[in-house]
C-alpha positions as CSV (number, residue, x, y, z in Angstrom):
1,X,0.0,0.0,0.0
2,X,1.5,3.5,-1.1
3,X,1.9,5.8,1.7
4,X,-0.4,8.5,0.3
5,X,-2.9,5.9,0.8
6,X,-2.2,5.0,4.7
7,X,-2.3,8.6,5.0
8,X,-5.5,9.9,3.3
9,X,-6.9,6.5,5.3
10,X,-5.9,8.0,8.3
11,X,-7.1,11.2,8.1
12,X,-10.4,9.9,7.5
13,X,-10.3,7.9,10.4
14,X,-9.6,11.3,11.6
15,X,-6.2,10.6,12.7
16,X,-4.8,13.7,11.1
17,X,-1.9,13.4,13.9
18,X,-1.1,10.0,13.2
19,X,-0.7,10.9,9.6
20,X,0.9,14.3,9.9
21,X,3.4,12.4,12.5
22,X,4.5,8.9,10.2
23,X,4.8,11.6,7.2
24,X,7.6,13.5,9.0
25,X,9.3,10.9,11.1
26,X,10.0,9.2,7.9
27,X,11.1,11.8,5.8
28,X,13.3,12.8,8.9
29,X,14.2,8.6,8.9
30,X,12.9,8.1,12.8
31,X,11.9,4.6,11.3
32,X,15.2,3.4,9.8
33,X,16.4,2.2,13.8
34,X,13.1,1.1,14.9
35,X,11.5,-2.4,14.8
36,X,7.7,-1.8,13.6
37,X,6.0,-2.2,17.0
38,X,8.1,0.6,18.2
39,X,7.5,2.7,15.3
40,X,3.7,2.1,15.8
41,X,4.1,2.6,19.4
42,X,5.7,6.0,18.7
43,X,3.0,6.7,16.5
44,X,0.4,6.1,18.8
45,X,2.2,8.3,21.2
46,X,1.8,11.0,19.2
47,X,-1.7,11.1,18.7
48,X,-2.4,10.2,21.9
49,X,-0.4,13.5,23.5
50,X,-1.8,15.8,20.9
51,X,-5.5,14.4,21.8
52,X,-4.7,14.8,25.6
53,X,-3.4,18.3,24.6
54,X,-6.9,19.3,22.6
55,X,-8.7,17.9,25.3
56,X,-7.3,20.1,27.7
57,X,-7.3,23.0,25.9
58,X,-11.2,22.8,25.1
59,X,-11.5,21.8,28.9
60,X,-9.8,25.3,30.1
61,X,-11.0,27.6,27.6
62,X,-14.3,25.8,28.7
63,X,-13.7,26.9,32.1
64,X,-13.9,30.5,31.9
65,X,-10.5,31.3,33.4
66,X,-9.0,34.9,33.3
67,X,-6.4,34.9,30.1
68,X,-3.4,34.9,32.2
69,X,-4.2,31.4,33.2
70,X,-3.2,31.4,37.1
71,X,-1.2,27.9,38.2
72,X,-0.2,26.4,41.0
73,X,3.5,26.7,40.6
74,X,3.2,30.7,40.5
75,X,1.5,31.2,43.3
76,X,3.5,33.4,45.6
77,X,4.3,32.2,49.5
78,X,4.5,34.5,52.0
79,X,3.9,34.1,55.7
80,X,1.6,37.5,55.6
81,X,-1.1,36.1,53.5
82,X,-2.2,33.6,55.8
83,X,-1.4,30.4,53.8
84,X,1.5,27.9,53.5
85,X,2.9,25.8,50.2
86,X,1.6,22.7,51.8
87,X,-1.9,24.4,52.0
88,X,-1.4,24.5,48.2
89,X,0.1,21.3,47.5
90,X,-3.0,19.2,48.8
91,X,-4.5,20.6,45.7
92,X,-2.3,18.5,43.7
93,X,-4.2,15.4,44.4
94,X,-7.2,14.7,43.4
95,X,-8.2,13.2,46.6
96,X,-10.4,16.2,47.3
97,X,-12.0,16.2,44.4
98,X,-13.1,12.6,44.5
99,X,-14.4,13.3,48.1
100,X,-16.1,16.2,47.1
101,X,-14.3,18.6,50.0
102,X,-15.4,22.2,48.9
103,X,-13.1,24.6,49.5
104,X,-13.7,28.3,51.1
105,X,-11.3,31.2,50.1
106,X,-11.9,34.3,52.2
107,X,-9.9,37.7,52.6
108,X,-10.3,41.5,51.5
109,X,-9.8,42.4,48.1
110,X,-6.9,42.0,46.7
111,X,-5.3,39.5,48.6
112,X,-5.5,37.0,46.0
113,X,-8.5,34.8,46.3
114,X,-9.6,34.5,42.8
115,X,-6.1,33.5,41.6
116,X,-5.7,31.1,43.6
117,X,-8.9,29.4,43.0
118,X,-8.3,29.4,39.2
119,X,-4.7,27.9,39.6
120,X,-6.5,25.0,41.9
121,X,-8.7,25.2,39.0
122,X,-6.5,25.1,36.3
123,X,-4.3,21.8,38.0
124,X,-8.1,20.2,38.0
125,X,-8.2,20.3,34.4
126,X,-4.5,18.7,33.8
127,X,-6.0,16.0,36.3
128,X,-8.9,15.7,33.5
129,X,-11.5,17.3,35.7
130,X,-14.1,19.4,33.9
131,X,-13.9,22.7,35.4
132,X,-16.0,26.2,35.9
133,X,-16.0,29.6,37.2
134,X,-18.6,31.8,37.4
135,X,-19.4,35.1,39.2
136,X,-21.9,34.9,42.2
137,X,-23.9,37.6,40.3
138,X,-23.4,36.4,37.0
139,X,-24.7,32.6,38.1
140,X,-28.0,34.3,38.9
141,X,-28.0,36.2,35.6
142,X,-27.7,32.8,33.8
143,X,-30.2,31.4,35.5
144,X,-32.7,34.0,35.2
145,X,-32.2,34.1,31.3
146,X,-32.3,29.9,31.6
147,X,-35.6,30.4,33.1
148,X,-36.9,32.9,30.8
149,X,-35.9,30.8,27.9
150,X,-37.4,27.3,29.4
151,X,-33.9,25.7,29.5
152,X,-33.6,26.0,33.0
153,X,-33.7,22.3,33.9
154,X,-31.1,22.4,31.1
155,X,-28.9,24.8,32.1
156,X,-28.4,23.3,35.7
157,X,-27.9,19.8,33.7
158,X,-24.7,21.1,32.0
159,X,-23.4,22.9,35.0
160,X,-23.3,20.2,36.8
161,X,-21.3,18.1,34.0
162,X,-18.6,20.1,36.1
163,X,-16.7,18.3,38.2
164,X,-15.1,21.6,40.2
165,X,-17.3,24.5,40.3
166,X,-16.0,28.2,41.7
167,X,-18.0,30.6,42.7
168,X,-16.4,33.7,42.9
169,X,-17.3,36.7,44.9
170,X,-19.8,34.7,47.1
171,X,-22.6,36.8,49.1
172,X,-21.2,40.1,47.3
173,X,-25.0,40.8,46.3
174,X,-28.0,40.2,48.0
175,X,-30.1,38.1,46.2
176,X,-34.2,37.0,46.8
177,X,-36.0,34.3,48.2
178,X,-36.3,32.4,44.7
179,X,-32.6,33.1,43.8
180,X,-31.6,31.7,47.5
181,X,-33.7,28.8,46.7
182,X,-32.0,28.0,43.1
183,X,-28.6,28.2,45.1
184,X,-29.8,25.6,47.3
185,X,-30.4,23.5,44.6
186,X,-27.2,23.8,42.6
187,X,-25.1,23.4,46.3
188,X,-27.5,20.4,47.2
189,X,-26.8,18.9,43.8
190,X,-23.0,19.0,44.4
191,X,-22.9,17.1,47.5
192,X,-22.5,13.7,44.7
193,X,-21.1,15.4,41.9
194,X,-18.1,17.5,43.2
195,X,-16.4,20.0,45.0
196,X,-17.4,24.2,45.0
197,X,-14.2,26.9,45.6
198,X,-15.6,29.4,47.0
199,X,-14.1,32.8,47.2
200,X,-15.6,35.5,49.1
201,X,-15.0,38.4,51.5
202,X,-17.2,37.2,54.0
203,X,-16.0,34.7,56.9
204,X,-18.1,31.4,56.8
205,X,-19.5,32.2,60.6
206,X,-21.2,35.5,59.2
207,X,-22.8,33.6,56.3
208,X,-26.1,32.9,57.4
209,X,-26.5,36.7,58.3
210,X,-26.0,37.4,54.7
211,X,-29.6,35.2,53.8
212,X,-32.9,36.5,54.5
213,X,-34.2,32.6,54.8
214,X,-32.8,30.9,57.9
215,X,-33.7,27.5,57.1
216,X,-32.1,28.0,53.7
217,X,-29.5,29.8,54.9
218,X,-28.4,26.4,57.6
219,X,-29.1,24.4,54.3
220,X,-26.1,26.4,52.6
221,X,-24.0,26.7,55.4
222,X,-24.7,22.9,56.4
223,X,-23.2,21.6,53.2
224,X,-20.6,23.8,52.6
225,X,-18.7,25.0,55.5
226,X,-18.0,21.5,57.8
227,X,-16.0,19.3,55.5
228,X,-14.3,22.2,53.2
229,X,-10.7,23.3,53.4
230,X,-10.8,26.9,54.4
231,X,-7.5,29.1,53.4
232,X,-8.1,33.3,55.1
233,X,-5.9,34.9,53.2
234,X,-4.6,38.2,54.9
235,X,-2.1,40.9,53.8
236,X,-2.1,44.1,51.6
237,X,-3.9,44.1,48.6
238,X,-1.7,42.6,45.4
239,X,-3.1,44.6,42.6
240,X,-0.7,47.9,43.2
241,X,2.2,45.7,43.3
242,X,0.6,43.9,40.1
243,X,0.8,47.5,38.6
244,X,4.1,48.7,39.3
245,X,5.5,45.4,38.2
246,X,3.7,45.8,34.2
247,X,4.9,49.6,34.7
248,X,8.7,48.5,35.0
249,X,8.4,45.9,32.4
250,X,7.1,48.2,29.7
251,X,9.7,50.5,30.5
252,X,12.2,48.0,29.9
């Protein structure tokens, strides 16, 4: 069989990387010191990575990550802001996420909350977790335009296809009695499914101050609070220095 064959075969087979690969590695000889199992192995390899590589990069740009793309090994550890490495490194595991353990980020602004929910977020995806983040105030958007669009029951179908699911800037807005209800739902729901990050301003013992319903409001706080990992980050805030650091760089 003539190798324009195989490789118009394969590329209906929708192997394009298989194809693209044996096309180069023999015109650059890679086969010439191989037995054919190892050259086939090689090949595999190849389309293997680069469908472990799409996958991922559909999964994060899924995911709704800020463009800079916050990651674990960046984070910065100082004693002021409240956290250690090894309060990172648990992260690294997926041993929370299979046990659903939520996990509560609180601290002013600033102090880093978001980023370091989207790097835990980020390493979630590499571990092949499906992974989302969306504003406290934007959830309720989405689900009021679910609603008015009859897809709601569809809508909380495909946010719970994610494994991790960040809320970011919990309690920053009040929100009603139905709203507080929906919450409960989507929070209820995750107790099987997976693990919420939750970053917020607010302390977890001044949580059920923040919800007009109190039975709702123990709800919430019942499932949430006992089993998470809680990091309280402390410190000045990291935007200015943020700044000052872009400010040199384009001067350089």
């Amino acid at each position: 069989m003539h190798l324009e064959q195989t490789l118009h075969q394969m590329r209906s087979m929708r192997l394009a990387t298989m194809a693209d690969c044996l096309e180069q590695r023999i015109k650059n000889g890679d086969h010439r010191d191989l037995s054919h199992e190892e050259f086939i192995s090689l090949l595999v390899e190849d389309e293997f990575a680069n469908r472990k590589h799409r996958r991922l990069a559909r999964m994060i740009g899924r995911a709704n990550f800020k463009p800079q793309q916050a990651c674990i090994e960046n984070i910065q550890y100082d004693a002021s802001r409240g956290f250690a490495k090894t309060d990172i490194m648990q992260f690294k595991s997926k041993t929370w996420i299979e046990n659903s353990q939520h996990v509560i980020l609180t601290g002013p602004t600033g102090t880093g909350k978001t980023y370091i929910a989207e790097a835990i977020g980020l390493h979630a995806c590499k571990m092949g977790y499906p992974t989302r983040k969306i504003r406290y105030k934007r959830l309720f958007e989405e689900i009021q335009a679910a609603k008015g669009t009859g897809v709601y029951l569809n809508y909380l179908r495909k946010l719970q296809k994610n494994k991790v699911l960040i809320i970011d800037d919990f309690a920053m807005k009040p929100i009603t009695q139905d709203q507080l209800c929906d919450l409960m739902d989507i929070i209820e729901e995750r107790d099987q499914l997976g693990p919420v990050i939750i970053t917020t301003q607010y302390p977890p013992n001044k949580w059920h101050s923040l919800f007009d319903d109190p039975t709702i409001a123990d709800a919430i706080c019942d499932r949430l609070i006992p089993i998470a990992i809680k990091l309280n980050l402390k410190g000045k805030s990291l935007r200015g220095k943020k700044e000052k650091t872009s400010k040199k760089t384009t001067v350089k």
